[in-house]
KEROSE-283988 format. One record per residue: residue number from 1; x, y, z of N, C-alpha, C in turn; residue in one letter; chain. Coordinates in steps of 0.001 Angstrom, whole numbers, plus 500000, padded with zeros to 6 digits. Last residue first. Layout:
N
     n     n_px     n_py     n_pz    ca_px    ca_py    ca_pz     c_px     c_py     c_pz   res   chain
   NUM        X        Y        Z        X        Y        Z        X        Y        Z     a       A
...
//
This chain:
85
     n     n_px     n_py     n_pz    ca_px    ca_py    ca_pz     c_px     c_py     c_pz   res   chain
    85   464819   923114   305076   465299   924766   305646   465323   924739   306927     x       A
    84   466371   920628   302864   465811   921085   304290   466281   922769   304634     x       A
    83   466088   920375   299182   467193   920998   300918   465765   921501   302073     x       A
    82   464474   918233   297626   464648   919531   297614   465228   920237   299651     x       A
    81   464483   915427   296994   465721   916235   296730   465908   917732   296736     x       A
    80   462543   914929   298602   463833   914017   299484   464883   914900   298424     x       A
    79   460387   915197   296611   460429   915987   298093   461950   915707   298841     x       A
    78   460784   913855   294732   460965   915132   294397   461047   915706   295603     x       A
    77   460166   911366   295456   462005   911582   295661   461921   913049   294620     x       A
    76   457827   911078   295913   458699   911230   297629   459979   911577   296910     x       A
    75   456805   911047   293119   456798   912361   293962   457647   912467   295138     x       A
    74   459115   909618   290752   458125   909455   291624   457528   911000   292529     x       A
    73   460027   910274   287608   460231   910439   288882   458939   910366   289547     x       A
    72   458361   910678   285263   459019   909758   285595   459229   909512   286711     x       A
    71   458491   913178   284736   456920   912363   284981   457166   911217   285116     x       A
    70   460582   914439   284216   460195   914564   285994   458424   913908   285831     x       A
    69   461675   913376   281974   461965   912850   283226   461148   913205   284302     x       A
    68   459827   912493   278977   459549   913276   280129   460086   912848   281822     x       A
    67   461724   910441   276865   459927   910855   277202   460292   912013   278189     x       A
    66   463678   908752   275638   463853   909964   277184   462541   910126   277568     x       A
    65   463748   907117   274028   463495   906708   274894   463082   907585   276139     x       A
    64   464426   908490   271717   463497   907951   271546   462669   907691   272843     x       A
    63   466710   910664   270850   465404   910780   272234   464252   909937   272183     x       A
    62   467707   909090   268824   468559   909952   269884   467805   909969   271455     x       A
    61   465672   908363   266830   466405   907441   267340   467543   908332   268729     x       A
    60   465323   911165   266430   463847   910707   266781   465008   909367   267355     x       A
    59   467473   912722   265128   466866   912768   266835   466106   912208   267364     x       A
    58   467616   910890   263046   468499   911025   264220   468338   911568   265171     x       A
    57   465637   911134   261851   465561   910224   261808   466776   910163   263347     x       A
    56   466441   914302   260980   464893   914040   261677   465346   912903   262175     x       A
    55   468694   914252   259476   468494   915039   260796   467192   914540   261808     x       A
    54   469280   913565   257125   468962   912438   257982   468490   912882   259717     x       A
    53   470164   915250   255275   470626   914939   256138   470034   913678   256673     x       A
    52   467204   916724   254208   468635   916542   253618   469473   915188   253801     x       A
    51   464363   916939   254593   464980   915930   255718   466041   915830   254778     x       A
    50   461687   918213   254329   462785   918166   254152   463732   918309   254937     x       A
    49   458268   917110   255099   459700   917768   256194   460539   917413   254754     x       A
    48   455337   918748   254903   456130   917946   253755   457817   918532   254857     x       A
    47   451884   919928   254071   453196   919262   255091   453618   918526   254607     x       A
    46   450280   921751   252104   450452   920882   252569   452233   920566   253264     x       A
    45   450192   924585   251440   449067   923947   252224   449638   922542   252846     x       A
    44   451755   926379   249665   451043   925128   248880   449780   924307   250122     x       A
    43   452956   927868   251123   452541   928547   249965   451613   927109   249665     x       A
    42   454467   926114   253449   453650   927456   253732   452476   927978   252335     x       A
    41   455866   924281   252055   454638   924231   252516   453801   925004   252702     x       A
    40   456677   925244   248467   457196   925573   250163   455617   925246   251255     x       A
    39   457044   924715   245833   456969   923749   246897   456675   924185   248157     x       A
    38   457035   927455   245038   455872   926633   244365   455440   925260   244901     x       A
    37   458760   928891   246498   457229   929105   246259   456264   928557   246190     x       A
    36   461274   926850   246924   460794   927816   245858   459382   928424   246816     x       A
    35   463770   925026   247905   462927   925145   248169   462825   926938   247729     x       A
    34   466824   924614   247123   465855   923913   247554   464922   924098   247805     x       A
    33   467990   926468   244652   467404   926880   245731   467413   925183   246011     x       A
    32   471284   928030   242690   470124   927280   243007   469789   927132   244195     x       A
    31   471523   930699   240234   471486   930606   241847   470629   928970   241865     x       A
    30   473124   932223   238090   472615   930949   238031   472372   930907   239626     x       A
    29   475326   934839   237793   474298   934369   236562   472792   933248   236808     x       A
    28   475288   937127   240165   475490   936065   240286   474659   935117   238351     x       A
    27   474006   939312   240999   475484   939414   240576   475985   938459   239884     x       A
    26   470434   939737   239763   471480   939527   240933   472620   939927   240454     x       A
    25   466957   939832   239291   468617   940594   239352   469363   939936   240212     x       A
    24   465282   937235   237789   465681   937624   238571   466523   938830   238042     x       A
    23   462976   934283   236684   464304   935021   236497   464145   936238   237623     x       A
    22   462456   930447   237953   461931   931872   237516   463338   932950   237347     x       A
    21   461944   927285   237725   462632   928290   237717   461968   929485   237508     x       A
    20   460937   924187   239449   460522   925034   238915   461985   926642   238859     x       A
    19   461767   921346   240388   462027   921823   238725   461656   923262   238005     x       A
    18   462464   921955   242791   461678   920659   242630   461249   920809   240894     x       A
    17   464859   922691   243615   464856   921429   243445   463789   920707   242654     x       A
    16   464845   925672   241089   464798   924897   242148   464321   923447   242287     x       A
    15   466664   928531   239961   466367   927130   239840   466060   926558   241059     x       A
    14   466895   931564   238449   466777   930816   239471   466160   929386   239330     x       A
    13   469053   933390   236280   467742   932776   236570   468052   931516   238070     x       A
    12   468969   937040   236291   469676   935668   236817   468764   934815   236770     x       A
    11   470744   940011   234445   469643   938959   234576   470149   937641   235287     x       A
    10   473072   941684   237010   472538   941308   235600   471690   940352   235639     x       A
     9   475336   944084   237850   473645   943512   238076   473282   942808   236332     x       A
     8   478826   943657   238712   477870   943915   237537   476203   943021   237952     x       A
     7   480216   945381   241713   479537   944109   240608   478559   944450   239384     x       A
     6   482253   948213   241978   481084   947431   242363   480590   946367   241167     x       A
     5   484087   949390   241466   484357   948578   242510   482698   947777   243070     x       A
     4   484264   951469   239081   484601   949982   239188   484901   949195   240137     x       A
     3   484133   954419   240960   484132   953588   239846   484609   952551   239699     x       A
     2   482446   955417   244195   483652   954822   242945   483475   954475   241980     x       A
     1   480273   957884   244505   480567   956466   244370   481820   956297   243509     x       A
//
């Protein structure tokens, strides 16, 4: 291995949105998360969307209306668009 081309490992503490921190190795002194352990649905049981963005609210207004085209469509004009053999 070279000498001096690699980062210094040193204690790091970690922070996350929802106030909890714990320490660490990294390169880095300070890392922050959105989501820990101590929030993460998976670990805690309960459902919970983090929604940054607005992402959810915008597909739900995007595809509000689409529902399901081919349950839409009648049946004679599934038959009238498939080619005569």
């Amino acid at each position: 291995m070279k000498d001096g081309i690699h980062p210094d490992y040193i204690n790091t503490v970690v922070r996350c949105g929802c106030g909890n921190t714990f320490a660490t190795r990294s390169t880095v002194p300070e890392i922050k998360v959105d989501i820990c352990n101590v929030c993460h649905p998976f670990f805690t049981g309960k459902l919970k969307f983090v929604d940054t963005a607005g992402r959810i609210e915008k597909f739900k207004s995007k595809f509000a209306g689409a529902g399901y085209a081919s349950l839409k469509r009648k049946k004679g004009a599934v038959a009238a668009e498939a080619p005569a053999s």
